[in-house]
Structures are given as structure tokens and as C-alpha cells.
C-alpha positions in Angstrom: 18.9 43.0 -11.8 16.5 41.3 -9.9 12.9 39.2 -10.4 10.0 41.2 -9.8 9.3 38.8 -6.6 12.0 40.4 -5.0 10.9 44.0 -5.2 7.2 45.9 -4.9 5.4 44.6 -7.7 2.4 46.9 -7.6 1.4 50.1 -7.0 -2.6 51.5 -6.6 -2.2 55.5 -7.0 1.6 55.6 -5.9 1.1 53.0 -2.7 2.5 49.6 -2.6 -0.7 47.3 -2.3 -3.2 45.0 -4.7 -6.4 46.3 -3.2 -9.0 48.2 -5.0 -12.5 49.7 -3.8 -15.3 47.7 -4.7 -16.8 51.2 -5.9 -13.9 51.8 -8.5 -15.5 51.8 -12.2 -13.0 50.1 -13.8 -14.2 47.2 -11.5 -17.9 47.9 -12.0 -18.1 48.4 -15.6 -15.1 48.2 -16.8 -14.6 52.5 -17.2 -11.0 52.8 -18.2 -8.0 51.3 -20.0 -5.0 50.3 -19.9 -1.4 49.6 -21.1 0.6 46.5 -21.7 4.3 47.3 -21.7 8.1 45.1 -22.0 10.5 45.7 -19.8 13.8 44.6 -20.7 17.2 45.9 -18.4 15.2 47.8 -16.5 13.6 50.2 -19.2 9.8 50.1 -20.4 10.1 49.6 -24.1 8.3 52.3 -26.3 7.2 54.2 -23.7 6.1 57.1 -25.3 4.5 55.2 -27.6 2.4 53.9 -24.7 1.9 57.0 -23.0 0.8 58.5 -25.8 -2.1 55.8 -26.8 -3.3 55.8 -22.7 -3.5 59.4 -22.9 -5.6 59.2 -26.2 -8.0 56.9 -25.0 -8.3 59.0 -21.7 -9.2 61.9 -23.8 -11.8 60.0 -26.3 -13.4 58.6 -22.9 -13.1 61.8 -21.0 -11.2 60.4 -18.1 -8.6 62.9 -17.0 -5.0 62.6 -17.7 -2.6 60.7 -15.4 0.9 63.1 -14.9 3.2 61.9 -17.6 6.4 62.7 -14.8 4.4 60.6 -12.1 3.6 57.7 -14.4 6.9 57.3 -15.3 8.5 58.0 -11.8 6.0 55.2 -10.5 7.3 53.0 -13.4 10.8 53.2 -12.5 10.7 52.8 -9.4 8.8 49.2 -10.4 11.3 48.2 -13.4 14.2 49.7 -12.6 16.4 46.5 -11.5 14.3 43.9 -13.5 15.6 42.3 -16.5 12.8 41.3 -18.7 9.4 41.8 -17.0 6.0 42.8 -18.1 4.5 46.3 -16.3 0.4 47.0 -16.9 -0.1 50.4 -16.3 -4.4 50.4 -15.7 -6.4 54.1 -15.6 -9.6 53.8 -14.5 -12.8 56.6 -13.7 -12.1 55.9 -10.3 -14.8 55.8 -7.3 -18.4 56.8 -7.9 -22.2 56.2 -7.1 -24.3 53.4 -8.4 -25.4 54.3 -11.9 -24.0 54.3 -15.3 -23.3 58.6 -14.7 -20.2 59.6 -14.6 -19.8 61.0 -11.0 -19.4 65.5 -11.4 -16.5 64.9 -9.8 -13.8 62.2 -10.6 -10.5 61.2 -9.1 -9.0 58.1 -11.7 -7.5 55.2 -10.1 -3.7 54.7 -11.0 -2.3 51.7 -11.3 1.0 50.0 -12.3 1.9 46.2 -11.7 4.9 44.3 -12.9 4.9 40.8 -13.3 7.0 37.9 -14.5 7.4 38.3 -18.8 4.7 35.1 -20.2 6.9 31.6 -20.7 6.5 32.0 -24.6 8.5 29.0 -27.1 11.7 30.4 -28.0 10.9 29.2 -31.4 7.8 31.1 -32.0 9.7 34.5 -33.6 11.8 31.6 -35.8 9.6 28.6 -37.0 6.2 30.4 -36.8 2.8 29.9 -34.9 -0.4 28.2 -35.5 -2.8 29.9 -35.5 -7.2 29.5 -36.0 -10.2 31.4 -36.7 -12.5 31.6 -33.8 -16.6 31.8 -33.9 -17.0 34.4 -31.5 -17.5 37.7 -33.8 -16.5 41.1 -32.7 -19.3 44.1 -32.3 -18.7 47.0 -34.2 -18.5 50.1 -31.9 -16.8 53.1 -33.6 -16.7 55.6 -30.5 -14.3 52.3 -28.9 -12.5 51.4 -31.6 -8.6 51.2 -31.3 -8.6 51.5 -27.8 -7.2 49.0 -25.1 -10.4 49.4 -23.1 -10.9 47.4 -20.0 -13.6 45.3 -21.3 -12.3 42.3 -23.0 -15.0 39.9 -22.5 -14.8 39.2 -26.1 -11.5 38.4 -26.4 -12.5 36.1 -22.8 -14.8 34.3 -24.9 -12.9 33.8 -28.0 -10.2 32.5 -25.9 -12.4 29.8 -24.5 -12.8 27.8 -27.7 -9.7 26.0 -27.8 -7.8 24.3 -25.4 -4.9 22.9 -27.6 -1.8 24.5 -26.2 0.2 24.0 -29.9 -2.3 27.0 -31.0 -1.0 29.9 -30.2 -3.9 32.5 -31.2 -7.5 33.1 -32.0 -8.6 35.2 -35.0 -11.6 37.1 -34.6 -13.9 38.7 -37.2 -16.6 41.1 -36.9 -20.3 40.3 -37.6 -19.7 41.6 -41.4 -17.1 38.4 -41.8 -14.0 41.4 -41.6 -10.8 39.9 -40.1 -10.1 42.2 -37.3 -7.2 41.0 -35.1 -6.1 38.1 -32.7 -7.4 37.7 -29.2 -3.9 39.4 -28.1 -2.3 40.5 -31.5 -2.4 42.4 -34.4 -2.6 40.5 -37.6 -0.6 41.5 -41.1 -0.9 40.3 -44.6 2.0 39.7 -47.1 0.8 39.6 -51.0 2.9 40.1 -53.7 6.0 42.0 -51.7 2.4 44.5 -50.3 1.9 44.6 -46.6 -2.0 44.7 -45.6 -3.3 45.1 -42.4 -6.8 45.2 -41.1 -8.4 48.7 -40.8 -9.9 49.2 -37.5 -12.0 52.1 -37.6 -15.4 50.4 -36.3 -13.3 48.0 -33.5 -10.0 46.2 -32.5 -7.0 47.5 -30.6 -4.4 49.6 -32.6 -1.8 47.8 -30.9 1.2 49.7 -30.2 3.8 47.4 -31.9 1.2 47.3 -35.1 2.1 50.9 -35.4 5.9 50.6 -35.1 5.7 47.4 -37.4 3.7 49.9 -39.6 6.4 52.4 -39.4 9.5 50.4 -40.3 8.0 49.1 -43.4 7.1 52.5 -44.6 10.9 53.4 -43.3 11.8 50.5 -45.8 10.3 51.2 -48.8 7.6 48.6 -48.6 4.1 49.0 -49.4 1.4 49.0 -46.5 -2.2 49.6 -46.9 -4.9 49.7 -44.0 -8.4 48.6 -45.2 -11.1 45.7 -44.8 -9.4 42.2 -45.3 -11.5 38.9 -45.6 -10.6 35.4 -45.0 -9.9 34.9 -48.5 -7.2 37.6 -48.2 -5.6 35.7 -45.5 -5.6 32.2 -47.7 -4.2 33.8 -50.5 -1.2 35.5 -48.4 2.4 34.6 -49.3 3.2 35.6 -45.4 1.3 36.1 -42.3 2.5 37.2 -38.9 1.5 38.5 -35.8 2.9 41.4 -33.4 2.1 43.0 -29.8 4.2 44.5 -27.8 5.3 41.7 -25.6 5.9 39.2 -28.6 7.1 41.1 -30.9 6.7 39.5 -34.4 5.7 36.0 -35.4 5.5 34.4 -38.0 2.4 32.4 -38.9 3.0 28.7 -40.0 -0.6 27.1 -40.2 -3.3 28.6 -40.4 -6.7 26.1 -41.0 -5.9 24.7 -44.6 -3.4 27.3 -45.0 0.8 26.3 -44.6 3.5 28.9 -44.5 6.5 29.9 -42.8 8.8 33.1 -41.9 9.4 34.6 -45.4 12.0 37.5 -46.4 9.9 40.4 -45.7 8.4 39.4 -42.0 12.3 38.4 -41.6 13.5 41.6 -42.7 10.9 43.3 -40.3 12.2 41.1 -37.5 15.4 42.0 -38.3 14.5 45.9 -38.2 12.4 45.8 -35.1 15.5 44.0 -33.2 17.8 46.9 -34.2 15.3 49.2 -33.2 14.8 47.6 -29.7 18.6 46.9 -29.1 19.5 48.8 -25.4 21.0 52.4 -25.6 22.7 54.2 -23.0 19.7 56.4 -23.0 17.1 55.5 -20.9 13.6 55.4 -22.5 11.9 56.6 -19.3 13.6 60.0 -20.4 
């Protein structure tokens, strides 16, 4: 398997190439979404999962569907012979005329780009993150919320606050003072052997790997709840960790005033989510 330098590493509507129409609405306003996805040997980890979540969003934002066969045709033909990359598949409206209306009739853009997985510490999934609380606050917008939309100035912003490069994430509230998520993650909660994650029904991303993580603590008999969580809930936490799709899980070590480190039940969900994401002969694309 090869680096994705050596082989096409994007592809705009099935054709090799990085250039986009100044017209498209993802670029002018940001009309679309999009997918963050691992690749490891050559297969797009929860893919499903992913297509599922784009195709949601298309359908709360009224952008039509992308062909499941083509996506994932167009995605093989990008991962296939990469070992550990990342692919971003972005939808957008496509072309239309100056305004804010959505054109009567609307061809989406397609795009899929691979890239080089981020250099993470090896040590992050072992000896835990630190991790602060940004000033930025999030707006709460219902009709958005849970969806990987393509505006992320927010998360732009927030990121701008720190420079330190020992800090590996930003936690962002909403206006209220509700923890919502990181500026790339998903955020979970561990109190008295309970696992508590924020709700996100007025805004945040519901974050693929949040779900699975979600999933395989249900699977295991542990306690979860969804609902508003404060800052005070995250003080008094026995564990915290963080999860995306790229990273995984990590633990959280420091956290302002708070100390911690990777306790039995974020180790036990490590444990579980590498089983889960162990290579079959079965290709996921399937």
C-alpha cells in the first residue's frame, strides 16, 4: 500500500482535480456538509455509519442525495492501496445565482479527498490529553444541530485562543453555560461507573464515533444518559475522554484545576472499540 502522494488524491464530481467554481454554495455560504472518515488498509472505517449521517443531513437541508454505489466506488478508487489515511467526502448545493434562494434547479457538488492521517502523540489514547475551556460560546440553532455542516467558523474561532501545542483541545459551551463538545470531538463524562454525554438537540455535531462509543457501552451493560451537562459536571467526573472518528478515544488528563487519567471504564471502551475496528476479510465498502 502506498502514501496518498503517490496516487490521485482528489476527486470533484468523479474527475481528478482541486478546482471548484467560484459560484458553488458550499464556497459562498457554506450550503452543504461533509464527512470525515479513517482509512486504515485500504478500507474507510464505519462507512455506513458515515453514509448514513451525510445522507441525513442532505435530507434535513434538502440537498439531494449523492448515489450510495458512486460514493463508495469514488472512495475506493482513492483508498484502496493506502494504509492509514484520512478521506473527506464534502456535498455541497452546488452552482447557483447570487442570493441566499436556493436555485429551482440544483446539481450538488461531489467531492472526495484523501490526505495524509494528522501526526497525533502516540501517547494520547494511553496517558491522556489536556484539555481547556474556551470563551467562544456556541449559538443555539436547532434546525443545524447534529450536523457536520460546512460552516465552522465557530470552531475557527475557538481554535484561535490557544497556541500551546501541549493542549490538545478546546471545550466549547453554549450561551446558556451548557458544555457542548470539543472544537473537533465529542466529550463524555464518567460518574459513579454512569456514562454522560452532552445532549445536542439545540447544536454540536453528533459525531459518528460518539455514537458507536454510545453503542458499545450500552452493548456492555454500562449506564449512558444524554442530557444538559455543566462545568460542574465535568469537575466532579471520575473520567473524562474524548472521541472522533480519526482519534478514536482519549483519555483526558488535565483539565483547568481538574487531574485525571485513563480509568477502567474509558479503558474498557478502548479496549472494545479496538476489537470492533480490528480488519476483517470483508471489506467495509461492501
Amino acid at each position: 500500500m502506498h502514501p496518498c502522494s503517490l496516487i490521485p488524491c482528489s476527486l470533484i464530481n468523479g474527475v481528478p482535480g482541486d478546482l471548484l467554481a467560484i459560484s458553488d454554495r458550499g464556497l459562498q455560504y457554506g450550503d452543504g456538509l461533509f464527512e470525515t472518515i479513517a482509512v486504515r488498509h485500504g478500507v474507510c472505517e464505519f462507512w455506513e455509519r458515515h453514509l448514513q449521517r451525510l445522507f441525513e443531513g442532505c435530507t434535513r437541508l434538502r440537498i439531494p442525495l449523492p448515489d450510495s454505489a458512486l460514493l463508495t466506488t469514488e472512495a475506493q478508487r482513492l483508498t484502496h492501496a493506502v494504509e492509514r489515511a484520512v478521506l473527506k467526502i464534502i456535498i455541497t448545493r452546488g452552482s447557483g445565482g447570487r442570493g441566499y434562494r436556493i436555485p429551482d434547479s440544483v446539481q450538488p457538488t461531489r467531492i472526495l479527498i484523501c490526505t495524509d492521517e494528522p501526526d497525533h502523540p502516540h501517547g494520547n489514547a494511553q496517558t491522556g490529553v489536556r484539555v481547556r475551556i474556551c470563551t467562544h460560546t456556541l449559538g443555539n440553532h436547532p434546525a443545524l444541530a447534529g450536523l457536520k455542516h460546512l460552516n465552522r467558523l465557530d470552531q475557527v474561532l475557538a481554535r484561535m485562543e490557544w497556541a500551546d501545542p501541549d493542549i490538545a483541545e478546546g471545550l466549547l459551551q453554549d450561551q446558556t453555560g451548557r458544555v457542548i463538545e470539543g472544537t473537533y470531538t465529542n466529550i463524555f463524562i464518567v460518574q459513579q461507573g454512569r456514562l454522560l454525554t452532552p445532549a445536542l438537540n439545540a447544536c454540536g455535531v453528533a459525531g459518528v464515533m460518539r455514537a458507536v462509543v454510545l453503542e458499545l457501552a450500552t452493548a456492555a451493560g454500562i449506564d449512558c444518559t444524554e442530557r444538559a451537562v455543566s462545568l460542574e459536571d465535568l469537575y466532579s467526573a471520575e473520567e473524562l475522554f474524548l472521541t472522533n472518528s480519526l482519534i478514536g478515544i482519549w483519555p483526558v488528563r488535565e483539565l483547568n484545576h481538574w487531574r485525571g487519567s485513563r480509568g477502567p471504564l474509558t479503558s474498557s471502551l478502548q479496549t472494545a472499540l479496538d476489537h470492533l475496528r480490528q480488519p476483517t476479510s470483508r471489506d467495509t465498502h461492501d
